[in-house]
ZALO-539908 format. One record per residue (C-alpha): residue in three letters; x, y, z. Coordinates in pm, 1 decimal. Layout:
ZALO-539908
+--------+----------+----------+----------+
! residu !     east !    north !       up !
+--------+----------+----------+----------+
!    Ala !        X !        Y !        Z !
...
+--------+----------+----------+----------+
//
This chain:
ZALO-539908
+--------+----------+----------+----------+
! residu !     east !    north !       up !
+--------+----------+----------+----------+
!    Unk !   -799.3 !   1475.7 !  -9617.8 !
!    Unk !   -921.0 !   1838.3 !  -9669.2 !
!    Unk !  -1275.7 !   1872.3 !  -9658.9 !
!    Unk !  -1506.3 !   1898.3 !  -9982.0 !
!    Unk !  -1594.5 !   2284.2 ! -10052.9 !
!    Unk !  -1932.6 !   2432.6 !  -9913.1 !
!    Unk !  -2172.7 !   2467.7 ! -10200.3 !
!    Unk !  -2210.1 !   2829.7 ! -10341.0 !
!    Unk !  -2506.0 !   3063.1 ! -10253.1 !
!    Unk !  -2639.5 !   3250.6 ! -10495.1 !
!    Unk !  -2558.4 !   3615.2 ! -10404.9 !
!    Unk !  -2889.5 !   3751.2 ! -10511.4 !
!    Unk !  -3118.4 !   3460.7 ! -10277.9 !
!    Unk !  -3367.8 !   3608.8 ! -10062.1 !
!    Unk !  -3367.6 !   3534.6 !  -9673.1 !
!    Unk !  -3653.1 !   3274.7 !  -9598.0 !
!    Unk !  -3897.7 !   3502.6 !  -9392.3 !
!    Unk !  -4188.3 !   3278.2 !  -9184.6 !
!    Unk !  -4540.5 !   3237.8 !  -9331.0 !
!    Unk !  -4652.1 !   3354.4 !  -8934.6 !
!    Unk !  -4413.4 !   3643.6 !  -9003.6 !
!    Unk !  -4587.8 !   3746.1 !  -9339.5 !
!    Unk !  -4937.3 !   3659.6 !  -9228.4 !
!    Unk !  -4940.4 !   3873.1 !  -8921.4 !
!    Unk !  -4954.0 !   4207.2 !  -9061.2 !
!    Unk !  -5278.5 !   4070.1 !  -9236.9 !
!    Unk !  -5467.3 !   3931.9 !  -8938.7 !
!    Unk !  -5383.1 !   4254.8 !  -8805.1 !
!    Unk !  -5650.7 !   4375.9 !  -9020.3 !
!    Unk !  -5822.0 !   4144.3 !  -9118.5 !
!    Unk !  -5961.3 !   3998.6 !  -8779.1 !
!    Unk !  -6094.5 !   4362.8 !  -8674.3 !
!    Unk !  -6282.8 !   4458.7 !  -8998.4 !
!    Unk !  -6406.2 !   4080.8 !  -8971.2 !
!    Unk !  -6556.3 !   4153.7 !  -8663.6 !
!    Unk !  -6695.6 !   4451.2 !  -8802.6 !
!    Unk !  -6865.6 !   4303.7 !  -9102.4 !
!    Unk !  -7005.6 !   3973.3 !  -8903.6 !
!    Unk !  -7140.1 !   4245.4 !  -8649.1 !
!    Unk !  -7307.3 !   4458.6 !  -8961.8 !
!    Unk !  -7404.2 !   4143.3 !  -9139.3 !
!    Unk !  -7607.8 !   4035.3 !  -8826.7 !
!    Unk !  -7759.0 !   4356.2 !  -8726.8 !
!    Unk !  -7892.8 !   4374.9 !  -9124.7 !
!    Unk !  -8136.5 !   4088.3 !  -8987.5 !
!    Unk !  -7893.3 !   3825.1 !  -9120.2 !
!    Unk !  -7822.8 !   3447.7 !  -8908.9 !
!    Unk !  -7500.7 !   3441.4 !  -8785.5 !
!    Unk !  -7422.8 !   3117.3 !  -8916.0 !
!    Unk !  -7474.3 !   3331.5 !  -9280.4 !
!    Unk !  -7219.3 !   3578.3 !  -9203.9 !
!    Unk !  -6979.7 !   3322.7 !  -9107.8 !
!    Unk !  -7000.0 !   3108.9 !  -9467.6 !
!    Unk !  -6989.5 !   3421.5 !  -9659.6 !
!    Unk !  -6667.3 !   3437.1 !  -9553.3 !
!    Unk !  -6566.3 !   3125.5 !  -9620.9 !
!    Unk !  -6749.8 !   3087.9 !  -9914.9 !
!    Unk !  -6765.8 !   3431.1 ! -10081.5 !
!    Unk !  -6452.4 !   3627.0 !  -9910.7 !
!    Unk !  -6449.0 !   3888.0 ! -10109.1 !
!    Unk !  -6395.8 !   4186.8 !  -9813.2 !
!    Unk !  -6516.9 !   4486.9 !  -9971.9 !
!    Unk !  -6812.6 !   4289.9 ! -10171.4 !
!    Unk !  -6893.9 !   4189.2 !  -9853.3 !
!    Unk !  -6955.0 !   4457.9 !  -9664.8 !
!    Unk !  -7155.6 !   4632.3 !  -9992.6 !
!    Unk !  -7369.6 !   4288.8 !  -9947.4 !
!    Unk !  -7488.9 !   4429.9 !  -9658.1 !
!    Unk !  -7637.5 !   4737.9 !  -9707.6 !
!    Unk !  -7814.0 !   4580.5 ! -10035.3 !
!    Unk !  -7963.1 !   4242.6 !  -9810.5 !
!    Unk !  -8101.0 !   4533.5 !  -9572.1 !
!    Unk !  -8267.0 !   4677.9 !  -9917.1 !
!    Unk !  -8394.3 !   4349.2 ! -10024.9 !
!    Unk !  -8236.8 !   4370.5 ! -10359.5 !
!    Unk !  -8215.6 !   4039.3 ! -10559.4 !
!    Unk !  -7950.6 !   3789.7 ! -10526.3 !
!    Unk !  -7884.5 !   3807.7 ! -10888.3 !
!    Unk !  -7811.1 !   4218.1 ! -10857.4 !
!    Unk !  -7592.2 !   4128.3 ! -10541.3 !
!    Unk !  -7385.3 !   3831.4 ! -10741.6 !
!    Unk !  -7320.0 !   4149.2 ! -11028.4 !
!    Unk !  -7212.0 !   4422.0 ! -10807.1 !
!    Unk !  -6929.9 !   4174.5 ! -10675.6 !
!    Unk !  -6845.4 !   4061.0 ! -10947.5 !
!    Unk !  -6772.5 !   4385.0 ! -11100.5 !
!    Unk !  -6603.2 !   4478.6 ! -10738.5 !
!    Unk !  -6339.6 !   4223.7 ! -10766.7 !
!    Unk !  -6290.5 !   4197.7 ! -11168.3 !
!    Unk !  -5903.1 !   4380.5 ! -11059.5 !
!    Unk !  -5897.5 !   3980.2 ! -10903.9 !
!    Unk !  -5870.0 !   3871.2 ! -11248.3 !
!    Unk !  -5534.5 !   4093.0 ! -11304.9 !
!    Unk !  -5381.8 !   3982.9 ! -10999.9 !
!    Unk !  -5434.7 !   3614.7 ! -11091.9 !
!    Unk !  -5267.0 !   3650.8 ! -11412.5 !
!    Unk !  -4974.2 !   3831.5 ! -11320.1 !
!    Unk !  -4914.8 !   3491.1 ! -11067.7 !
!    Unk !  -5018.0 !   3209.1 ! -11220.7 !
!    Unk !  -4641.4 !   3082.3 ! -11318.0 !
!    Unk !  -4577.4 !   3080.3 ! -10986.7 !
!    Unk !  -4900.0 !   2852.2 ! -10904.2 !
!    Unk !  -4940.9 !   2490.0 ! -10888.6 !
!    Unk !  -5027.1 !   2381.9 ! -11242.8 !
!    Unk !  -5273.5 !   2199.1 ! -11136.4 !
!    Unk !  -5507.6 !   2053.2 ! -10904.3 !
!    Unk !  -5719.6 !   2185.4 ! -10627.5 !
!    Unk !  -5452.7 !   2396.8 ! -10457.3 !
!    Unk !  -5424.4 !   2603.4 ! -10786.5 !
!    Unk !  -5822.1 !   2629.1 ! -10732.0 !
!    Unk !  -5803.6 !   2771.4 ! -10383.2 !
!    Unk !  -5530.9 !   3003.0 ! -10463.5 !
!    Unk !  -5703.3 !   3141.7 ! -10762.1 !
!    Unk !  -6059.6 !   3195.0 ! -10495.1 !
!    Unk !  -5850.0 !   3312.9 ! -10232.4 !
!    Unk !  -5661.5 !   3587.7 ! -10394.5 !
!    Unk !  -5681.1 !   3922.3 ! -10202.3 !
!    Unk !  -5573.4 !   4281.4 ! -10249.7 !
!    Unk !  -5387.4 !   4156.7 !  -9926.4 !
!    Unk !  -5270.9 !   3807.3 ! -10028.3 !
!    Unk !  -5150.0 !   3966.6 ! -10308.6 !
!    Unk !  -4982.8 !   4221.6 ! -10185.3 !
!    Unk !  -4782.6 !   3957.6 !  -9958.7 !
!    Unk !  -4684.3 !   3721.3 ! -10231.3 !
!    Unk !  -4588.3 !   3956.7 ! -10452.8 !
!    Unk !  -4327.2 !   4002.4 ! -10207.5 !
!    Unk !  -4193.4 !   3684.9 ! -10220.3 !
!    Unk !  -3926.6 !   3506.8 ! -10415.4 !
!    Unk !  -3977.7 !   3318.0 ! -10693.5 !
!    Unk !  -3844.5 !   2966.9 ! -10548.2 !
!    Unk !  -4080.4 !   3048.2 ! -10287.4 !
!    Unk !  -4255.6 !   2643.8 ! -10268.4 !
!    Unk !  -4633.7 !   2627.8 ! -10347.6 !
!    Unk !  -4705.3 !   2493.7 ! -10016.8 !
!    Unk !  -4589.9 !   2860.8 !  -9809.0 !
!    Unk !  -4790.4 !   3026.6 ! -10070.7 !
!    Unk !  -5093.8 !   2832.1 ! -10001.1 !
!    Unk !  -5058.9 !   2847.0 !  -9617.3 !
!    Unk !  -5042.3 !   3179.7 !  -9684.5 !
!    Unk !  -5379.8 !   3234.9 !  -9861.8 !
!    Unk !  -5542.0 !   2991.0 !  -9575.9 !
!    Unk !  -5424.3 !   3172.7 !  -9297.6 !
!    Unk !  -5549.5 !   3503.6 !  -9410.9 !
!    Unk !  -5882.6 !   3374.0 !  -9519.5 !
!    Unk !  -5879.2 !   3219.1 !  -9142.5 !
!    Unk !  -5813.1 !   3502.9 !  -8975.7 !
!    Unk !  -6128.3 !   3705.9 !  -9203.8 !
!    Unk !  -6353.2 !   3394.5 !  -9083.5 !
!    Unk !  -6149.6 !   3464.5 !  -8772.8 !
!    Unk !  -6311.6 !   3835.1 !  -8729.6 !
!    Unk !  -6657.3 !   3762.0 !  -8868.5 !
!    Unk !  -6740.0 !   3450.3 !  -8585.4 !
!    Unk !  -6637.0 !   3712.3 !  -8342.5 !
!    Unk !  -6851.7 !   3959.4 !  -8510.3 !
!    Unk !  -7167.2 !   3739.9 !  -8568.1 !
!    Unk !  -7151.9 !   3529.6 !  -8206.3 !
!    Unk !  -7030.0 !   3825.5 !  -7977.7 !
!    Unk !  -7064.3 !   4164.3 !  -8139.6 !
!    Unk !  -7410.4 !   4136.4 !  -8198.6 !
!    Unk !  -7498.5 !   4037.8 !  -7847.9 !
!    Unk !  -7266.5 !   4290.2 !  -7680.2 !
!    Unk !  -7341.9 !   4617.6 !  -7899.5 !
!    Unk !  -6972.3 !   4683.1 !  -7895.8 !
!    Unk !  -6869.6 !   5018.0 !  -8001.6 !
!    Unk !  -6747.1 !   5073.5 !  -8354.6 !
!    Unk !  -6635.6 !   5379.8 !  -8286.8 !
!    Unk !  -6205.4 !   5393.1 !  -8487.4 !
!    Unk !  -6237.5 !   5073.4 !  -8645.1 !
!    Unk !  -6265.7 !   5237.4 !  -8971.0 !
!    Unk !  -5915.9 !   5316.4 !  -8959.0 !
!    Unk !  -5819.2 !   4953.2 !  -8945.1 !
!    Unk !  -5820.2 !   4939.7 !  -9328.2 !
!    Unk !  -5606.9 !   5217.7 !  -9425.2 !
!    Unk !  -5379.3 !   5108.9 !  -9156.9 !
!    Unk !  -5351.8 !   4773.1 !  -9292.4 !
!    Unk !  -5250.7 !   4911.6 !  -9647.9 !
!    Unk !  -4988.9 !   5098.6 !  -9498.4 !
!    Unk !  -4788.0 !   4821.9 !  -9379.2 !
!    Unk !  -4897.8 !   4622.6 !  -9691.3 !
!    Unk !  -4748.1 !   4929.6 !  -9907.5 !
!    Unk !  -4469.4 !   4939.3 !  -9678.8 !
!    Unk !  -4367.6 !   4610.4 !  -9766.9 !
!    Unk !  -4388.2 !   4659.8 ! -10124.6 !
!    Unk !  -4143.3 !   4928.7 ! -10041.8 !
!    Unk !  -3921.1 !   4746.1 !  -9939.9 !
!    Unk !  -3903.8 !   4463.1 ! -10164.7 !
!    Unk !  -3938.3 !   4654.8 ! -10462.8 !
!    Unk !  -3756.8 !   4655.9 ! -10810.4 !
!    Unk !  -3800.6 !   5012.4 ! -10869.0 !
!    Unk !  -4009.1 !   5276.9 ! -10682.5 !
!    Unk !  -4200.4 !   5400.2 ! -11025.4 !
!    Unk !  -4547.5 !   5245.1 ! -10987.6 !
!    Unk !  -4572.7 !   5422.6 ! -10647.3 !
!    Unk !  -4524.7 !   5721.9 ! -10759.2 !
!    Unk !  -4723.9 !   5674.4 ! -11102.6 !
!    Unk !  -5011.8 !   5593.4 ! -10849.0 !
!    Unk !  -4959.4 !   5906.8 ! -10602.6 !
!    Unk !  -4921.1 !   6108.4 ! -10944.8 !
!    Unk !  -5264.6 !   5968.6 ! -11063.8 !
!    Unk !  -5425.8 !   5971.0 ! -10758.6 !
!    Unk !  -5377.4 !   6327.1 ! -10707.2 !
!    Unk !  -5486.5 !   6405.5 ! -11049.1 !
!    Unk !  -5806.5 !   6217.1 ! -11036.0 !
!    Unk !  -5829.5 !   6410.6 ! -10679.2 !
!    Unk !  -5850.6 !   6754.6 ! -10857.2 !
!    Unk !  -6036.7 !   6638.8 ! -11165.4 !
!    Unk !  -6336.4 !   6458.3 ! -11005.4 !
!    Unk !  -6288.8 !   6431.0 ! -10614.9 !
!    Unk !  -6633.4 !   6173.8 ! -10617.3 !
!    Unk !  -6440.0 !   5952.3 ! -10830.3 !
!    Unk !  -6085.5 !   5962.6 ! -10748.2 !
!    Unk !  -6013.1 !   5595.7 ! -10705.6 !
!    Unk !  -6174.4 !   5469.8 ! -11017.9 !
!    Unk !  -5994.8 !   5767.3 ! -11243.5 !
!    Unk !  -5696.8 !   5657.1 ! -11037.9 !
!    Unk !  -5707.1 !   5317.3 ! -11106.3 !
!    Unk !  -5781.9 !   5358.2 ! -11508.2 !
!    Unk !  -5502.1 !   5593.2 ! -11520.1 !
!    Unk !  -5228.8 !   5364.9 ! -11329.2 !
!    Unk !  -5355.6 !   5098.4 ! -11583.1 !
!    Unk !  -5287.0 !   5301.5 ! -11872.3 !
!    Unk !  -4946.9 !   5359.9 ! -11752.1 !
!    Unk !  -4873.7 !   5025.8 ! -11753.9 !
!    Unk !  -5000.4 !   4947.5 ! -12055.3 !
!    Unk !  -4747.1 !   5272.5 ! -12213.9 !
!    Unk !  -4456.5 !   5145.8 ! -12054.7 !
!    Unk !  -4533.6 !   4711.3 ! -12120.7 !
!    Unk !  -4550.6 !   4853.7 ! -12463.3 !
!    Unk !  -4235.9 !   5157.8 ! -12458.3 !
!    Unk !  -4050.5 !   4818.5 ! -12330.7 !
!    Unk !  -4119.2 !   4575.3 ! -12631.0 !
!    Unk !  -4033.8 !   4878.8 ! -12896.5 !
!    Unk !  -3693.4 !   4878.0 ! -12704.5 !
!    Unk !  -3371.6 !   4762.5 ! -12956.7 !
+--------+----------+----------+----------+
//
């Protein structure tokens, strides 16, 4: 009796890559400039035990490390909860663009919705779309872990040790690098990368002060002409 025929695969299925795989690029990053804030965060006159529930409570990266500098000011907490929001309002974008591909409900659609990165995002947006819930929200836990990670080290041994700081600055735009690398790779077509190097430069030699924000308003507006070129399409 011949054997029954092995089941088709789909010639377009992605290869299953490891969540360790994905997340390592991120801790990567993320653990150094953890260090880095926890160390700031501490030095600003903050506990240590408050550096470390920022992170797991706030994690907002960037917002975080603006919190300091405004803590060692003694602005209010209401003027602090403002600034990051208006920091991470691109969060809300991100969020929207994913949300098919989120649990409908419950508290793991929560989590994913607070733990949504320029970083997580830039990983799952890599991924396919059969990709199970469950990777996806390992993946947002490990990389918050590995930012809690970095600011424990930061709060309970930087402080203490007065280790230099001296390169870790870099650590960022490395980490984007890879990120944007892997966009490369797994893109559908290498337009918005170029839109954003085309805007970028322009906002460069318009206002140098403000490049990014220019940058980002112009990118947006780019996607807003082509979503709507697209629907006036036959």
């Amino acid at each position: 009796m011949s054997s029954p025929p092995a089941p088709a695969v789909a010639a377009d299925a992605a290869p299953s890559v490891s969540t360790a795989t994905l997340t390592t690029p991120v801790a990567m990053g993320y653990i150094p400039l953890g260090t880095v804030f926890g160390f700031l965060f501490v030095q600003a006159g903050a506990e240590w035990w408050v550096a470390i529930l920022s992170s797991v409570l706030v994690y907002a990266g960037a917002a975080q490390y603006m919190m300091v500098p405004m803590m060692a000011a003694g602005l209010p907490l209401g003027a602090i909860a403002l600034a990051t929001g208006v920091i991470n309002l691109r969060h809300v974008f991100y969020g929207l663009s994913l949300l098919p591909q989120w649990p409908e409900r419950g508290w793991a659609r929560w989590y994913l919705v607070f733990a949504l990165t320029d970083e997580t995002y830039s990983v799952l947006t890599t991924l396919p779309p059969q990709t199970p819930p469950r990777q996806r929200l390992l993946l947002a836990a490990l990389n918050q872990g590995w930012w809690v990670l970095g600011t424990a080290l930061g709060a309970l041994i930087g402080a203490q040790a007065q280790v230099p700081l001296v390169g870790l600055d870099f650590v960022l735009a490395s980490l984007f690098a890879v990120l944007t690398v892997e966009q490369w790779r797994h893109r559908f077509s290498a337009a918005p990368l170029w839109v954003a190097l085309a805007a970028y430069g322009l906002a460069y030699a318009l206002l140098p002060q403000h490049a990014l924000s220019i940058a980002m308003g112009l990118c947006v507006l780019a996607a807003l002409g082509w979503r709507h070129a697209k629907k006036g399409r036959p």
